[in-house]
N, C-alpha and C positions, 0 to 999 in steps of 0.2 A: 270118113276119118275126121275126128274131129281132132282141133288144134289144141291139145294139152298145153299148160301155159310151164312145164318141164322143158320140152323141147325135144323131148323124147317119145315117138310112137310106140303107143306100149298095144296089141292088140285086144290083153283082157280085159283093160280098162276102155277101150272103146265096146267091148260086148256090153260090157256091162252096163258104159252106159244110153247103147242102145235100147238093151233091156228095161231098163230103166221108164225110157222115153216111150217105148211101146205103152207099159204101164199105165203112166201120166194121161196118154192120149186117150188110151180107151175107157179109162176114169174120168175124161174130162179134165186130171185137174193138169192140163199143160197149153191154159187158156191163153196166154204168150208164150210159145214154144219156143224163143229165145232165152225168156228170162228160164224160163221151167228147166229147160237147157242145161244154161250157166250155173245154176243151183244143185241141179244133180250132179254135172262135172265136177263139180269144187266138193261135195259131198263124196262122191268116189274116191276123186283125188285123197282129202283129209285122209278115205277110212285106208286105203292102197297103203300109205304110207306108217301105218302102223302096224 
């Protein structure tokens, strides 16, 4: 689970951005998988909220 910075467990926002981080990894590009991380989390975040 990752720490949504809401405060709120949401769980299709952590699929996604598992989903996400699968992705990144077997493309290689989540060469810091923290920062690659933080960058899709805030990127789900953004699009969730629209």
């Amino acid at each position: 689970m990752y720490p949504w910075p809401t405060g709120d467990f949401d769980n299709s926002m952590d699929v996604a951005l598992d989903t996400a981080m699968n992705y990144l990894e077997r493309t290689g590009q989540a060469q810091n998988f923290v920062v690659a991380q933080r960058v899709a989390a805030m990127a789900i975040l953004r699009l969730g909220r629209t």
